[in-house]
N, C-alpha and C positions, 0 to 999 in steps of 0.2 A: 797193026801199026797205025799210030794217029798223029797229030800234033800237038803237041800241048798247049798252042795257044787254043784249039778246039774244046779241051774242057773247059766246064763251068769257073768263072776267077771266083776268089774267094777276097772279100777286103779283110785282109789283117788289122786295120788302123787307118786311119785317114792319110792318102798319097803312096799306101803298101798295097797292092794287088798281089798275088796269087793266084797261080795253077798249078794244081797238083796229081800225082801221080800214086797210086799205092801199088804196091806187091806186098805179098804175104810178110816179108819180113822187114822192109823198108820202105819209107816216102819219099819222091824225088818232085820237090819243088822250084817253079822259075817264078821269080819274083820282078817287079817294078815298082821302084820304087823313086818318090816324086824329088827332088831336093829340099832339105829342110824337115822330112819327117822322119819319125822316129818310134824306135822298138822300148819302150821302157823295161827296166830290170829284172827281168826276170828267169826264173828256169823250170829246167822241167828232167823228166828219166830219161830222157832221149840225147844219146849223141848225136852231134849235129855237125856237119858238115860245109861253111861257107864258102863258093866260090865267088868271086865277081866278074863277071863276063866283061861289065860297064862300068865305071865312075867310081865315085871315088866311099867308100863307106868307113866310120869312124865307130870303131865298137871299144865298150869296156866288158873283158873275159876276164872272170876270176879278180878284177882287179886294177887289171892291167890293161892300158891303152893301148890299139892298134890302128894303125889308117893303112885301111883293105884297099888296092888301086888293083885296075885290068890284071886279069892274069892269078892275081894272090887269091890263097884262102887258109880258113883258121879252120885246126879241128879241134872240136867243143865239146870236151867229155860230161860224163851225163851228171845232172842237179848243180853245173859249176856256173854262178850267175853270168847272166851278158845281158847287154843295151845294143844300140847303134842306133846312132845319125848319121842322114846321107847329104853327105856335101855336096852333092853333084847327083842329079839324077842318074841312078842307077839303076842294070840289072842284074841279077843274083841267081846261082842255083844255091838253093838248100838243100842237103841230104840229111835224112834221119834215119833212125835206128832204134827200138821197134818202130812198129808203121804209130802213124801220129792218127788216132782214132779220131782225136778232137775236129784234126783236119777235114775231115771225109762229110762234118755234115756244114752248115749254111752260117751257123752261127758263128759270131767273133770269139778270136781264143782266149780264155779267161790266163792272163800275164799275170801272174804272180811273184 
């Protein structure tokens, strides 16, 4: 048993921190994220998971706008595009599904 804030952060993007967590079949990420930044359009094979623990997060899924507050979360089925901007300093859990191999080494994930 550890703490997640104990593992290595990972910057996603400028003002997006990560730590993350792997098991054989899933990634369980906590995220901080600064106000003002932002996830550009992208996806991936991975269902994804969004909670917000904190503040206030604006994403586009598939299309469609959401403004994610305390408590909410969206599930994100796999290759279906999203964004997000955080109005308000935020923090986040992410879940994935498979494990996010990308995630596990140092460098930035290539958003597509």
């Amino acid at each position: 048993m550890d703490l997640i804030k104990n593992i290595k952060p990972k910057e996603l993007a400028p003002g997006i921190t990560g730590h993350y967590a792997h098991g054989d079949k899933s990634t369980f990420g906590f995220l901080e994220i600064k106000k003002g930044s932002s996830v550009p359009l992208h996806h991936h094979i991975h269902e994804q998971i969004t909670f917000i623990i904190e503040g206030q997060l604006d994403m586009v899924i598939g299309g469609v706008s959401y403004s994610l507050t305390d408590g909410m979360y969206h599930v994100i089925p796999s290759d279906v595009p999203h964004s997000a901007v955080a109005v308000t300093d935020c923090k986040v859990i992410d879940v994935f599904g498979p494990v996010r191999e990308d995630y596990k080494t140092t460098s930035t994930p290539n958003w597509e």
